[in-house]
C-alpha positions, 0 to 999 in steps of 0.5 A: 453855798447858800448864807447861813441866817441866824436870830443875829444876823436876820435883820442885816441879811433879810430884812436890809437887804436892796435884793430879793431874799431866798430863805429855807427854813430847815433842819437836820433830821429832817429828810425832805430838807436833805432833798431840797438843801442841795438845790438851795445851795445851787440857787445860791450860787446861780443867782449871786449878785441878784438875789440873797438865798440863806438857810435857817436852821429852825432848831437853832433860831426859833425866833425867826422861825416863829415870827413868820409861822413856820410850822412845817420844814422844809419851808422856803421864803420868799422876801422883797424889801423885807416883806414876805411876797411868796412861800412854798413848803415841802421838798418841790422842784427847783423850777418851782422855787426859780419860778417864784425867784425870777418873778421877784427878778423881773 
């Protein structure tokens, strides 16, 4: 089950964070969200131990979501050392989002 990111605990999670850092940025009336958050989960749970994948609600943390200019959902962020290093946005396929997480990986 992928990690709940919030406005509190984004700096210990994401930005502290010795791994690569997964984030989708979500919400719950939105249909493309619903497709992709299965597949968020199921990364989550792939890559335990090697990389941090989380959700952020973005109508419950705006903060987060305006920071790094979330304008259409789903997004998915990719970060490394607390910097964002890649990004897709829309419902893809998860070997879209294994592909840019491996990447990190290497």
């Amino acid at each position: 089950m992928a990690l709940e990111i919030t406005d509190a605990n984004y700096e210990e999670l994401v930005m502290q964070s010795t791994q690569p850092v997964v984030v989708d940025f979500w919400a719950e009336w939105c249909g493309p969200c619903k497709m992709i958050g299965p597949v968020i989960d199921e990364m989550a749970t792939e890559y335990e131990g090697r990389a941090v994948v989380g959700k952020v609600n973005v109508d419950n943390n705006s903060e987060f979501s305006a920071k790094y200019g979330v304008r259409s959902i789903p997004t998915v962020l990719f970060f490394q050392n607390g910097v964002v290093v890649d990004r897709s946005v829309g419902a893809v396929p998860k070997s879209t989002l294994d592909e840019k997480l491996n990447a990190l990986l290497s």
